[in-house]
N, C-alpha and C positions, 0 to 999 in steps of 0.2 A: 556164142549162139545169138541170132537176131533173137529182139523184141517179140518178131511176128512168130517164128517159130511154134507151134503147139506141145512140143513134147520137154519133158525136163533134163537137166544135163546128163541124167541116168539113162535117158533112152526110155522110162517109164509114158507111158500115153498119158491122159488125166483120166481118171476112172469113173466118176460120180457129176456130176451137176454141181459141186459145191465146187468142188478143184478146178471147174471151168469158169466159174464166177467167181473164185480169187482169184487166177490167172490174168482173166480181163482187169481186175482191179490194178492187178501188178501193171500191168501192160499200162491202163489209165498214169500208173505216177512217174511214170519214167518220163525226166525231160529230156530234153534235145539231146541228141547222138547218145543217150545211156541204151546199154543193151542189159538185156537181163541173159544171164549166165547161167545160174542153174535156180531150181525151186524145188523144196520140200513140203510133204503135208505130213502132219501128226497124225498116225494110224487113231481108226475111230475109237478103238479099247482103248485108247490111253486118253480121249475126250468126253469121257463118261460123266465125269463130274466137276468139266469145266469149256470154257467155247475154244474149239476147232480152233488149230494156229496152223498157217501156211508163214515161211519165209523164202526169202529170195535172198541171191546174191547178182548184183546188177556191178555194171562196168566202172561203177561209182560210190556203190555202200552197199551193205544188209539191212534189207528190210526186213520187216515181219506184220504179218497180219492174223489178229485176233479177231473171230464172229463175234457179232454183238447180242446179245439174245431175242434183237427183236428184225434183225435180218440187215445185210450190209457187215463191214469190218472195220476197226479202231488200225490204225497203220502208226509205226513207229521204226526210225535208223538210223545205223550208225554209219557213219565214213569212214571208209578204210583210213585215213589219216586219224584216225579218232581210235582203232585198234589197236589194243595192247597183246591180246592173247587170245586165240580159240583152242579149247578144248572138246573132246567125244569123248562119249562112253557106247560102245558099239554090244549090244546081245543079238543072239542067234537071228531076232525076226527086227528089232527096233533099237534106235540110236539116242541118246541123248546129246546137243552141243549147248555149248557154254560159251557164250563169247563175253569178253571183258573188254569196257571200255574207258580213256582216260575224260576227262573233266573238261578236257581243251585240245585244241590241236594246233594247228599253223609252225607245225616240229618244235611244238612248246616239248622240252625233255620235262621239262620238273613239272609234267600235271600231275593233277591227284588220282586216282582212280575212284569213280562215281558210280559207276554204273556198270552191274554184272546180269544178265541176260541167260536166263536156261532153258533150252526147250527140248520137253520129255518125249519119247513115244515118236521119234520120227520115223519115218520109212527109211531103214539103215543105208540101202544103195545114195540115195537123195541127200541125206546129212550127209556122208561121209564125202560126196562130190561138192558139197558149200564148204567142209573140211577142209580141202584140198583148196578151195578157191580162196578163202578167208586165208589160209596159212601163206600163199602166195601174196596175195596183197600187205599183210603182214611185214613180210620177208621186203620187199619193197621200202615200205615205210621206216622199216626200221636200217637199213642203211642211210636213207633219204636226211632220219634223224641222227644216227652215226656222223656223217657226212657235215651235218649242221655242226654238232658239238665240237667237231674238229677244226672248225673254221674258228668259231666263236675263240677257240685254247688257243689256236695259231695266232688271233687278233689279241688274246690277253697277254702270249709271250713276246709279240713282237710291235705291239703298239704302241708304247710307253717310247718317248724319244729321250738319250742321254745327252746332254752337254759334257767341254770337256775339263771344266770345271770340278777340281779333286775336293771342291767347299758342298758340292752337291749329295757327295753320298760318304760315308766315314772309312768304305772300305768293303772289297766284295762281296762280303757276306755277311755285316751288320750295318746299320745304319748307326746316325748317330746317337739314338737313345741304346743302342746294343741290342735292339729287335733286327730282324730277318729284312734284309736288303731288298730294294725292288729288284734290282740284276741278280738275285741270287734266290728272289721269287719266284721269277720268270723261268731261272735254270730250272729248278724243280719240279714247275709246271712242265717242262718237256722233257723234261727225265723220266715224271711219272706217264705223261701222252707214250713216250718211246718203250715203258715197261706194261703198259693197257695197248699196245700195239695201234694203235691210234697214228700214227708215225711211221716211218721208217729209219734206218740208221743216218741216212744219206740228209733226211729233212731234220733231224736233230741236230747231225753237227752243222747247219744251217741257220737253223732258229739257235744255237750255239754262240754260232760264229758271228751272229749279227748283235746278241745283248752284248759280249766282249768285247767289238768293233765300237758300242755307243761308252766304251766305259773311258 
């Protein structure tokens, strides 16, 4: 959906004065070619005893905006590269979502996870359409880092160059203090890549055929 768009990914109008002046806010932090996608606002029963949250899902992360109590909103987001996991909890009138985020991104796999995010009392249609959009960028990402980790295995089993020199290693599968060979490191690294389906049969006996060809 464009930026300029008025209505939210649910087809909802904005109802109130408030949900027009977060909108415009939203619409204010978008940079260049980000579109915003869908937007939720927290039913006012569920803001009784704290400030109004609006979020968004834009072409580029989830935002969310918090009232400040003295008029205007605190803004805060995640990158969908930065997603690990959205969760809902959907009742008859209102939704709850939960996104979880890691510590670091750049398809760092080993970040830590930092930061979990929950937001009560949404208007069910509107969460469950960030729902839908969060789990798709999700789904993305995590191939993106699938895809990295595969590389990185493929560069640990087949990096290492063998000379053919029989004084370099003791024998295929010790070295010479009787620890675990590097050529018989490597088999294992893609033994286990081909039983985590990381691999196929065809790139095994490949990354195979090439530690045995250095031996």
């Amino acid at each position: 959906m464009s930026s300029n768009a008025p209505n939210g990914s649910a087809g909802n109008l904005p109802d109130d004065a408030s949900t027009h002046r977060a909108l415009d806010i939203l619409r204010g932090l978008l940079t260049t070619d980000e579109t915003l996608e869908a937007w939720a606002m927290q039913h006012r029963l569920f803001a009784l005893t704290h400030r109004r949250v609006c979020i968004a899902a834009t072409s580029g992360r989830f935002i969310s905006l918090t009232r400040r109590l003295l008029g205007g909103y605190d803004s805060a987001d995640i990158r969908w590269q930065d997603l690990k996991e959205t969760r809902i909890r959907a009742g008859i009138l209102a939704a709850d979502l939960t996104l979880i985020a890691q510590s670091s991104s750049d398809l760092n796999i080993g970040s830590e996870v930092n930061r979990v995010w929950t937001f009560q009392g949404l208007r069910k249609d509107q969460a469950q359409a960030i729902y839908r959009i969060c789990q798709q960028h999700d789904q993305v990402w995590r191939e993106k880092r699938r895809v990295r980790e595969l590389e990185e295995l493929r560069a640990k089993s087949g990096g290492v160059q063998f000379g053919n020199n029989p004084a370099s290693y003791a024998g295929a599968g010790t070295d010479a203090a009787g620890g675990e060979s590097e050529p018989a490191r490597r088999l294992r690294q893609a033994r286990e890549m081909l039983e985590a389906k990381l691999i196929s049969d065809a790139e095994y006996e490949s990354i195979k055929a090439k530690i045995v060809s250095g031996l």
